[in-house]
C-alpha positions in Angstrom: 2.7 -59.7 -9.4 2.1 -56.9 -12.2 -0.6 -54.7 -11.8 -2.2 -52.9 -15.0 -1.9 -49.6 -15.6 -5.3 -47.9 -15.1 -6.7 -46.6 -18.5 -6.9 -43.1 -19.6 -10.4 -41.5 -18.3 -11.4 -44.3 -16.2 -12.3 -43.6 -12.0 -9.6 -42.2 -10.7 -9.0 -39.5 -13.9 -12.9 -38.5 -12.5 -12.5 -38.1 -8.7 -12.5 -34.1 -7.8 -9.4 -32.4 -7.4 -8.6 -31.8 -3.7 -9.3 -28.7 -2.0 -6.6 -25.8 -1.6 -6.3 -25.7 2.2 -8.1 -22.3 3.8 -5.3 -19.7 4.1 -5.1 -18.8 7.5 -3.9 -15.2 8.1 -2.1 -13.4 11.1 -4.5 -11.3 13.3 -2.8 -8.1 12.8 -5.0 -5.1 12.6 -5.8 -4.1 9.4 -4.9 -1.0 9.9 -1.6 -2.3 10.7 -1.1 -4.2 7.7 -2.3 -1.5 5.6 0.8 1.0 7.1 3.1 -2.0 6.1 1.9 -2.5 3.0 2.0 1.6 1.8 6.0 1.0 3.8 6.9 -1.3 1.1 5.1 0.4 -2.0 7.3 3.3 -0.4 10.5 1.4 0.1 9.9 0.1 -3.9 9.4 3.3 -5.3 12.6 4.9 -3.1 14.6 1.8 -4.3 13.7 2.3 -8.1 14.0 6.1 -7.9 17.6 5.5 -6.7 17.0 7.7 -3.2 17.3 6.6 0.4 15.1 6.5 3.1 15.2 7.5 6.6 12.6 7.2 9.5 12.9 9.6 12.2 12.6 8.5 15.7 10.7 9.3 17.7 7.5 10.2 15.0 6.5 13.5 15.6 3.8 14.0 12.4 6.2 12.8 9.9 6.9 9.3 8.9 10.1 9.2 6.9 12.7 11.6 5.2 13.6 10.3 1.7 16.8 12.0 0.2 18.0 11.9 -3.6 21.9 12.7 -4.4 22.7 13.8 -8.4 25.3 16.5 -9.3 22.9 18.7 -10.8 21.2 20.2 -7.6 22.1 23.8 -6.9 22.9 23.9 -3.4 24.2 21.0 -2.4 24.8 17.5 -4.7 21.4 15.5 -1.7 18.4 17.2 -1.4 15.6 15.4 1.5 11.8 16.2 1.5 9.5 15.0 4.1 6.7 12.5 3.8 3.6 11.8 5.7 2.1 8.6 4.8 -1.9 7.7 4.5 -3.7 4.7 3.7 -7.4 4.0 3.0 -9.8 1.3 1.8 -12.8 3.8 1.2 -12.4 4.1 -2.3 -12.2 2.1 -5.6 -9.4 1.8 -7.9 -9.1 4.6 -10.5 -10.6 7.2 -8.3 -13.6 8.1 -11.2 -16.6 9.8 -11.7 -19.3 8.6 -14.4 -21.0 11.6 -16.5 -24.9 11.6 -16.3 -26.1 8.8 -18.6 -27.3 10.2 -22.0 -29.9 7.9 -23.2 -31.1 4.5 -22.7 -28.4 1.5 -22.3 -30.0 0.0 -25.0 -29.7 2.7 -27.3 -26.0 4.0 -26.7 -23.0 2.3 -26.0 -21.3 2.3 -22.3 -20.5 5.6 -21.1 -17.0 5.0 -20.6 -15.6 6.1 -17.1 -13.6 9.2 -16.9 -11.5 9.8 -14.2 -11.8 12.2 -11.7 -9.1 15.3 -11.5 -9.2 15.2 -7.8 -10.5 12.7 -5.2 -11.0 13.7 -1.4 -9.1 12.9 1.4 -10.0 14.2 5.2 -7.1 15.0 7.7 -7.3 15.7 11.3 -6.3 19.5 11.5 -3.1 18.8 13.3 -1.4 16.8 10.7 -2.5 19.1 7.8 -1.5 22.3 9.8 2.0 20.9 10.0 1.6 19.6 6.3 0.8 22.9 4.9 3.0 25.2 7.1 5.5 27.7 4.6 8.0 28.6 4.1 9.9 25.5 5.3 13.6 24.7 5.4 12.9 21.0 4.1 9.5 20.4 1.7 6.5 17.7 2.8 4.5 16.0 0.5 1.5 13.7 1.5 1.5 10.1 0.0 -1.8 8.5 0.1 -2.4 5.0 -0.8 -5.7 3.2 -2.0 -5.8 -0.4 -0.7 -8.9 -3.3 -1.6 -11.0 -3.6 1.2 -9.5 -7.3 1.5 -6.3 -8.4 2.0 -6.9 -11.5 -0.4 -6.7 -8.6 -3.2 -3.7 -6.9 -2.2 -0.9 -8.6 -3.9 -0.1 -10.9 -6.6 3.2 -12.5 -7.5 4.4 -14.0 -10.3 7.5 -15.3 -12.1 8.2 -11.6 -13.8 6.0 -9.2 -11.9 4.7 -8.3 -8.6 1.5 -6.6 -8.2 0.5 -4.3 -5.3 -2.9 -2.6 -5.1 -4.3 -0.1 -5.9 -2.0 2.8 -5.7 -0.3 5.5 -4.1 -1.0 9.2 -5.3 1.2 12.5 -3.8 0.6 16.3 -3.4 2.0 19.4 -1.9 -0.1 21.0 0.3 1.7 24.3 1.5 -0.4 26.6 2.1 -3.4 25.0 2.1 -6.1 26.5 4.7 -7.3 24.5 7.5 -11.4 24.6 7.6 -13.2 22.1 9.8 -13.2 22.1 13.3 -11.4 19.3 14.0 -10.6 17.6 10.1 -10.5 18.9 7.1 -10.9 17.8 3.7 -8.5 18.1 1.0 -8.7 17.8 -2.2 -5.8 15.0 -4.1 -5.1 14.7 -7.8 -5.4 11.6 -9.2 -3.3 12.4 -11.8 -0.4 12.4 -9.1 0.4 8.5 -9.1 3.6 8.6 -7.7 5.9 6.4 -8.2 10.3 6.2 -10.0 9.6 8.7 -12.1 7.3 11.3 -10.1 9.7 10.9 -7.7 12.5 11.6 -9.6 10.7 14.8 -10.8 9.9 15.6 -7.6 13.3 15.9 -6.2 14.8 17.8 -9.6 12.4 20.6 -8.5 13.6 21.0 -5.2 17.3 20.2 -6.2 16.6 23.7 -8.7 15.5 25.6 -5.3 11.9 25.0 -6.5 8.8 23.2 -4.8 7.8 19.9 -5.1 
């Protein structure tokens, strides 16, 4: 027995689409996941900057040792900084302060955001004392990432790109004076995004006998 085929835009073309099922994460920590996730930003950035990476075990205030080999470095043809690894959710994207508004909305267009030269970061005095000791045989920089408060924000795949927010941003901070009693807060630029390319720059410097 045939059946007829039901026509264009009659019930069935009107019932709901079903719903995607909830997605039903692991009950890591966050802070766990957020250490992972900075790993792999780091592991990308290594990877595209043509360097290797090295953990050193057991941790004692450092997290990995990345090392960069090109024929141009005065000493020797690999040169290795250190770096310490931070992650927070406490700020927004673009790290950015807004200038006082100048007249009614109404009046003016939007006061476009301008970002910030520095944002603040507080580190327990331990860490930053060995973070700013000089001189030093092998240079430390301080990676810190900014992550969404959620994890439903943090990546997004695609056929030709993967996305991972927000960002990581890098400084030097030899030298830098411990204040507070038991933290201290220091100041990071936000022009520092690092990724291939700062990296790259990073270890030309120290190849040339310079600083990061």
């Amino acid at each position: 027995m045939a059946f007829p085929r039901p026509e264009p835009g009659g019930l069935l073309s009107e019932l709901p689409e079903p719903a995607a099922p909830a997605l039903v994460r692991g009950s890591l920590a966050t802070t766990a996941c957020m250490e992972t996730l900075q790993i792999g930003y780091l592991h990308a950035v290594a990877a595209a900057a043509g360097c290797s990476l090295a953990q050193p075990f057991p941790d004692h205030g450092i997290d990995w040792h990345i090392s960069h080999t090109a024929p141009g470095h005065a000493v020797d043809d690999e040169v290795t900084i250190k770096v310490q690894l931070k992650c927070t959710y406490q700020l927004g994207p673009r790290p950015a302060v807004r200038p006082p508004p100048r007249a009614p909305a109404a009046e003016l267009p939007a006061v476009p955001v301008v970002p910030a030269p520095t944002f603040a970061f507080t580190l327990d005095n331990d860490h930053l004392a060995k973070l700013a000791r000089t001189p030093v045989a092998v240079h430390k920089i301080l990676v810190v990432m900014i992550v969404p408060r959620s994890r439903d924000d943090w990546l997004r795949a695609g056929h030709d790109s993967l996305h991972l927010r927000h960002c990581c941003y890098w400084t030097n901070l030899a030298g830098h004076p411990v204040t507070g009693r038991r933290r201290t807060t220091v100041r990071i630029p936000a022009t520092r995004v690092f990724d291939d390319r700062a990296l790259c720059e990073i270890m030309t410097r120290v190849g040339a006998g310079g600083r990061p």
